[in-house]
C-alpha positions in Angstrom: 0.9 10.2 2.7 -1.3 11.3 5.5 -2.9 14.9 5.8 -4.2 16.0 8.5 -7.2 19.1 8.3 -5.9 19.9 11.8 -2.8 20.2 11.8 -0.2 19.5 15.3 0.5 22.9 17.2 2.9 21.5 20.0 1.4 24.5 22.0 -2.1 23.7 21.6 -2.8 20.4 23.5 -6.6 20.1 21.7 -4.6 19.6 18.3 -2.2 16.7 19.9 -3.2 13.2 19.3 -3.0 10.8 23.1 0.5 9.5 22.1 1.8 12.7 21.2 4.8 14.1 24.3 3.9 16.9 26.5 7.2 16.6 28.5 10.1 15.9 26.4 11.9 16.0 29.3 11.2 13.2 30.9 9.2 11.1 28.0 5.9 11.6 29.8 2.6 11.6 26.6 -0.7 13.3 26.5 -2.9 10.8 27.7 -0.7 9.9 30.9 -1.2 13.8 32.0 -5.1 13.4 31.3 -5.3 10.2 33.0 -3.6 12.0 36.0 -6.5 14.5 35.9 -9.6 12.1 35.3 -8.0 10.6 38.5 -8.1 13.5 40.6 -4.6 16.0 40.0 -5.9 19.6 39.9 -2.8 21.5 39.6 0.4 21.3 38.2 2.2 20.3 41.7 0.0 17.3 41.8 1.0 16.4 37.9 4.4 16.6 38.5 4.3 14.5 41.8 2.4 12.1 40.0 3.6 11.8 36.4 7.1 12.9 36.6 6.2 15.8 33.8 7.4 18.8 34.7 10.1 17.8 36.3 13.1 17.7 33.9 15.8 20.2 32.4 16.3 20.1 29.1 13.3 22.1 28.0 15.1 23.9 25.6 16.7 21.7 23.8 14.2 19.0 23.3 10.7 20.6 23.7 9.5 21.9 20.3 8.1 25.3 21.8 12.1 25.1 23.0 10.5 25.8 26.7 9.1 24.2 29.7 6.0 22.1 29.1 4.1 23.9 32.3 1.9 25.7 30.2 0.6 23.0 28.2 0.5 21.0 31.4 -2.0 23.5 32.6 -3.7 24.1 29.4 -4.8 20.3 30.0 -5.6 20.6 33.3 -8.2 23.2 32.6 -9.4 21.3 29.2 -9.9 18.6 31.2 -11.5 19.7 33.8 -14.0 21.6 32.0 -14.8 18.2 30.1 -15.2 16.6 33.6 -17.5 19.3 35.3 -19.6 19.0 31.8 -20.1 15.6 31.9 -20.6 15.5 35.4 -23.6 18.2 35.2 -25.0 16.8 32.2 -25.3 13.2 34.2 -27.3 14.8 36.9 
């Protein structure tokens, strides 16, 4: 059996693991939303347009937080971003 010392909180993107869903919705994972970001989508329009995340209607039913994923969406975008900006101003 496998313990974890951080355990998943489906509302906290920084304790979900790259394979882990962030739209249930339509089947779209973690690391497909941050790819989107590294490669330039800054809001949550441009994550929808180019993921597909977002986008769905069964939020309640298959999300664990029984809601739209928009937040965590977000929540990754801003992660993310920071991590980008950081890296970026430590390289200079």
């Amino acid at each position: 059996m496998k313990f974890s010392l951080n355990p998943k909180k489906y509302d906290d993107v920084t304790t979900l693991s790259d394979d882990d869903l962030i739209c249930y919705c339509c089947d779209v994972d973690k690391q497909t939303i941050v790819k989107a970001i590294q490669n330039g989508s800054k809001t949550l329009q441009e994550i929808k347009a180019t993921t597909m995340a977002c986008t769905g209607n069964e939020c309640a039913t298959l999300n664990p937080n029984k809601r739209c994923c928009s937040k965590e969406i977000k929540q990754l975008i801003k992660v993310i971003s920071l991590n980008i900006t950081t890296f970026r101003s430590f390289g200079s």
